[in-house]
C-alpha positions as CSV (number, residue, x, y, z in Angstrom):
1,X,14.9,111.6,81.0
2,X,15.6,112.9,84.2
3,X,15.3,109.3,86.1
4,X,17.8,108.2,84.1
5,X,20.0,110.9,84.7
6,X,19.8,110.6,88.4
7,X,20.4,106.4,87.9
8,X,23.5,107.1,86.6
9,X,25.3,109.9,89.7
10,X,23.9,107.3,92.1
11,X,26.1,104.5,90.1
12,X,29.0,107.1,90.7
13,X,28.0,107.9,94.2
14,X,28.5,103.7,94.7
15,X,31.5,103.8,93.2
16,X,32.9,107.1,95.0
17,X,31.9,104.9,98.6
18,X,33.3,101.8,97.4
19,X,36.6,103.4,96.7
20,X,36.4,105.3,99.7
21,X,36.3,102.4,101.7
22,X,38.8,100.4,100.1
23,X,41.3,102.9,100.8
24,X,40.5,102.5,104.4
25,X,40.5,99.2,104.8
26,X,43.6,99.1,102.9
27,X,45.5,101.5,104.9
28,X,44.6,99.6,108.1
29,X,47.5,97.3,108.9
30,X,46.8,93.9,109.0
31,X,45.2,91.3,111.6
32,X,46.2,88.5,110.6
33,X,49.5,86.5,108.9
34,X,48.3,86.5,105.4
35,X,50.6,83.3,104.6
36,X,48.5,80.8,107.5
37,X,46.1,83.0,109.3
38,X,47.4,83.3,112.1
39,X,46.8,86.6,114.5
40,X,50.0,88.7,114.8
41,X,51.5,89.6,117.8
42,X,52.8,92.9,119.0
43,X,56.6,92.6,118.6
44,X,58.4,93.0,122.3
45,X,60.3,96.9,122.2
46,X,63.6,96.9,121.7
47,X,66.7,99.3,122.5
48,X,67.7,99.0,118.9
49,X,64.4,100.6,118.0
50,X,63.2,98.0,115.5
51,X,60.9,98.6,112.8
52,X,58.7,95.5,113.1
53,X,55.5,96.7,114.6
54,X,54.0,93.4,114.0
55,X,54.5,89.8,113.6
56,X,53.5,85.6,113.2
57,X,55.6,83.8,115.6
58,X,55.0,80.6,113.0
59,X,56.3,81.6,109.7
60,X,58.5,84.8,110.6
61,X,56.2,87.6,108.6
62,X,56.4,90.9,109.5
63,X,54.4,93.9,109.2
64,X,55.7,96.2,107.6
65,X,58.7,94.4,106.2
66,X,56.9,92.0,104.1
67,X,53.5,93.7,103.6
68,X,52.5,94.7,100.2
69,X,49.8,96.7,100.2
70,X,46.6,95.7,98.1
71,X,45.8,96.9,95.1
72,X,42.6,97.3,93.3
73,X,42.1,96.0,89.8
């Protein structure tokens, strides 16, 4: 009985890890546009002190005005 307990805390363990690294990877910002792909690009500083950290000079997304964090089901 005692293999059976320890099947079961490393199924827990697996899931502990797996949420740990969601959580990582979802509080890293993003690499890429999410709408085409494309990398972003390091907005240019401005004197007005603009938010936009990052952006795709294709389709006008920015990081972290449109970014919506993921989620897990």
């Amino acid at each position: 009985m005692a293999a059976a307990q320890g099947g079961w805390w490393q199924l827990l363990d697996i899931r502990k890890q797996a949420q740990e690294e969601f959580d990582f990877w979802a509080s890293q910002p993003p690499m890429a546009c999410p709408l085409c792909g494309e990398p972003l690009r390091n907005s240019p500083p401005t004197d007005s002190g603009s938010s936009v950290e990052l952006y795709c000079p294709f389709d006008g997304w920015q990081y972290p005005r449109d970014y919506i964090r993921p989620q897990r089901l």
